[in-house]
C-alpha positions in Angstrom: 9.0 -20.2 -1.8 9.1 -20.9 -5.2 7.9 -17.9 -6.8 9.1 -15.3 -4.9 12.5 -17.0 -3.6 13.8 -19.3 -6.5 11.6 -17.7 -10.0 13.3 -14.2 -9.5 16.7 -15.2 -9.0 16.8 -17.7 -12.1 17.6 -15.5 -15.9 14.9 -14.0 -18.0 15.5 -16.3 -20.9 15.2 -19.1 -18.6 12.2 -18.1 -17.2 10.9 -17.8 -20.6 11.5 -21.6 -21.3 10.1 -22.9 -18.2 7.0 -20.8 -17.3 4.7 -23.3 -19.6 6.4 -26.6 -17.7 6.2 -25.4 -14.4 2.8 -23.8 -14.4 1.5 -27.3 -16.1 4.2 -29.4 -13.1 2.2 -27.3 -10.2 -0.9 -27.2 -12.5 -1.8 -23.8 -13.0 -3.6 -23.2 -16.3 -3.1 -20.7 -18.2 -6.4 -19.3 -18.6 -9.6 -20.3 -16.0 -11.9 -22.3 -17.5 -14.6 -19.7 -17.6 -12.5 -17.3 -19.4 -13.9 -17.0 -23.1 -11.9 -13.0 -23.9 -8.8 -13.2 -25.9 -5.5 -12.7 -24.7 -3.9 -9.9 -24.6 -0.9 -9.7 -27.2 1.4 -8.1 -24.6 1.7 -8.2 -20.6 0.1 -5.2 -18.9 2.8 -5.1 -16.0 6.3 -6.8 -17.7 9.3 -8.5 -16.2 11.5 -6.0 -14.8 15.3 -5.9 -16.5 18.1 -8.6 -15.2 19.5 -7.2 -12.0 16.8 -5.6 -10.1 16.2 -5.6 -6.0 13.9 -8.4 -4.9 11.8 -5.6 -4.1 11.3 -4.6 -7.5 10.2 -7.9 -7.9 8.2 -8.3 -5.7 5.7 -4.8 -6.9 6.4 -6.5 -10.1 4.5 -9.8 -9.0 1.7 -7.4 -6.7 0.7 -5.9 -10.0 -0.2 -8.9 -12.0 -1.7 -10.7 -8.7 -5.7 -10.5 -8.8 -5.7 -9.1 -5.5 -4.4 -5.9 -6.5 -7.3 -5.1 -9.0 -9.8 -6.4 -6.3 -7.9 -3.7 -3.4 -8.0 -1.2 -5.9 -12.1 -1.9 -6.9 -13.0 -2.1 -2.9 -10.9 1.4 -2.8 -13.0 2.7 -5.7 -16.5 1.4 -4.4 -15.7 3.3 -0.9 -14.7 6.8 -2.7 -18.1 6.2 -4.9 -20.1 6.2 -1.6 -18.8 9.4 -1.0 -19.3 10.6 -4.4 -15.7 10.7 -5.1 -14.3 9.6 -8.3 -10.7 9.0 -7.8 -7.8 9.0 -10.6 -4.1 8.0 -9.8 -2.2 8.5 -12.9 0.6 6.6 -11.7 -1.2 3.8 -12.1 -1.0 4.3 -15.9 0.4 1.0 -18.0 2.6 2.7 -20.0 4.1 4.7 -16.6 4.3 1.5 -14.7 5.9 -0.6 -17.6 8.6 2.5 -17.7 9.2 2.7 -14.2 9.9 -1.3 -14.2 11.9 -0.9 -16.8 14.5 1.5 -15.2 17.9 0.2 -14.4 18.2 -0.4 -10.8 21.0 2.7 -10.9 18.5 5.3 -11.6 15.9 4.4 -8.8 18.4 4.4 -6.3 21.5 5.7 -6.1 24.0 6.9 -3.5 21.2 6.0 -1.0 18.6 8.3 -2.4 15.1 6.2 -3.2 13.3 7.0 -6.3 16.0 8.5 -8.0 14.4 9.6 -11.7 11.1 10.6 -9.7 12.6 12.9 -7.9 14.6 15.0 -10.6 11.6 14.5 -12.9 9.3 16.7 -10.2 11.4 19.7 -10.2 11.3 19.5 -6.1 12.7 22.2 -4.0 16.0 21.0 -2.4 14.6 20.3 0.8 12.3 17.6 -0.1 14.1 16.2 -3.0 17.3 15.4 -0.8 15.2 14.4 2.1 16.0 10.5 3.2 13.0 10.1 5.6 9.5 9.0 4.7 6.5 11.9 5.2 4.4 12.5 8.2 0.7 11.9 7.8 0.1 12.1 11.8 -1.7 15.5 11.5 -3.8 14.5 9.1 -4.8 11.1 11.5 -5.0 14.0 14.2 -7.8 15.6 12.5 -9.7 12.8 12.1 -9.8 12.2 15.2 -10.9 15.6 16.1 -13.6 15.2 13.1 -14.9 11.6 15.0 -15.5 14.8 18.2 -11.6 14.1 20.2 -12.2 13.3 23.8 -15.7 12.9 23.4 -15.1 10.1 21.1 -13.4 8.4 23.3 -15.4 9.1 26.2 -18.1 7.0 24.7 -16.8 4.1 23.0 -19.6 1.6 22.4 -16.5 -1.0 21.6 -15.6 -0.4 25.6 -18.8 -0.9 26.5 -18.8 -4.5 24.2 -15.7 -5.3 26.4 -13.7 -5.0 22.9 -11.4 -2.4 25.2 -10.0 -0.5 27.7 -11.2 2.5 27.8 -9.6 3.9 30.1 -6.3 3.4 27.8 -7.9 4.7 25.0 -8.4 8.1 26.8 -4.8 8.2 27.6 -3.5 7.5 24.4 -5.6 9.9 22.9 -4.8 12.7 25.6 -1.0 11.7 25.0 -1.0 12.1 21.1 -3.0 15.4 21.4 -0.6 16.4 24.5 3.0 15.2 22.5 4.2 15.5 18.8 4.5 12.2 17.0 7.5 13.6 15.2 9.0 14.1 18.2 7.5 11.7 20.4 8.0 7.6 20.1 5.1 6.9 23.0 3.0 9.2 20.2 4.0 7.8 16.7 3.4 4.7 17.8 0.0 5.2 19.7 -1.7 7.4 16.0 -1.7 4.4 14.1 -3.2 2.1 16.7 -5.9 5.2 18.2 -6.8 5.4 14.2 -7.4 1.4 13.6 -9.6 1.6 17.2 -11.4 4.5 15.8 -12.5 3.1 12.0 -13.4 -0.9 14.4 -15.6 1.6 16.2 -17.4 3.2 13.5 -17.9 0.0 12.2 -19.8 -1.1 15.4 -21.5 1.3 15.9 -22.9 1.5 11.9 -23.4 -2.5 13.0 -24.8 -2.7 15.8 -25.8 0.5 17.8 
């Protein structure tokens, strides 16, 4: 409530005065106790400009949140057991102390999101005016058809369990193969949950079979 409702809504220079009294009021130190490395002259991620979304805000606060290093780690440790050594240069500081820097005018404007990124990428037309978010159902699709499709499903060791129906698996799966999910609700809706069954029974069967 406090830092997410009433912290962004109060001015930066304000904020500046009563950060030290109100982390000592709800007694958050400034440094754990087992911390013996120097502080850092500068924030990594700093406050966004005066008049910013809540949004903004709120990436603004993900970034400097613990869990955000420790999602990014767990993300790291999978690709390594795949001997895969990921890089996401957008996750540069000086990029991401830029892009919270931007005026709130040139990451949206007239309706269109991320404003800059767009005219910085030198898109064709079609995607750089599009409105909608991508579709990443194919690629859930082939997964699916990588786990082996219908015989997957046929032999769910999570059914067996009594974890679920698998008779209602098999349709959902026959009904995504059978009906686009960019043109079909019943479809889009069913990827997502066929793709969250399928990594739970991976998992049990790595566990337990």
């Amino acid at each position: 409530m406090l830092t997410s409702g009433v912290w962004p809504l109060l001015p930066q220079r304000l904020r500046s005065i009563l950060r030290v009294p109100a982390r000592r009021l709800i007694r958050i130190p400034d440094t754990p106790s087992w911390v013996r490395l120097r502080r850092p002259d500068r924030k990594a991620v700093p406050d966004p400009p005066p008049g910013v979304s809540h949004a903004s805000w709120e990436i603004c606060w993900s970034l400097r949140s613990g869990w955000t290093t420790v999602f990014i780690e767990s993300g790291e440790r999978g690709a390594a057991e795949d001997f895969v050594e990921p890089r996401h240069p957008l996750w540069d500081p000086a990029i991401i102390a830029f892009a919270l820097s931007l005026p709130e005018r040139q990451r949206r404007r007239d309706g269109t999101v991320k404003y800059v990124l767009r005219r910085a990428a030198n898109l064709p037309d079609a995607i750089r005016r599009r409105d909608n978010k991508a579709d990443f159902g194919h690629v859930i699709e082939d997964a699916l058809e990588a786990l082996g499709g219908r015989r997957f499903f046929d032999s769910l060791a999570t059914a067996e369990a009594g974890w679920v129906d698998p008779d209602r698996a098999r349709r959902g799966y026959d009904r995504v193969r059978t009906h686009s999910a960019l043109t079909d609700t019943r479809s889009a809706a069913l990827l997502p949950r066929l793709w969250m069954l399928a990594a739970v029974e991976v998992w049990y069967r790595a566990v337990y079979a």
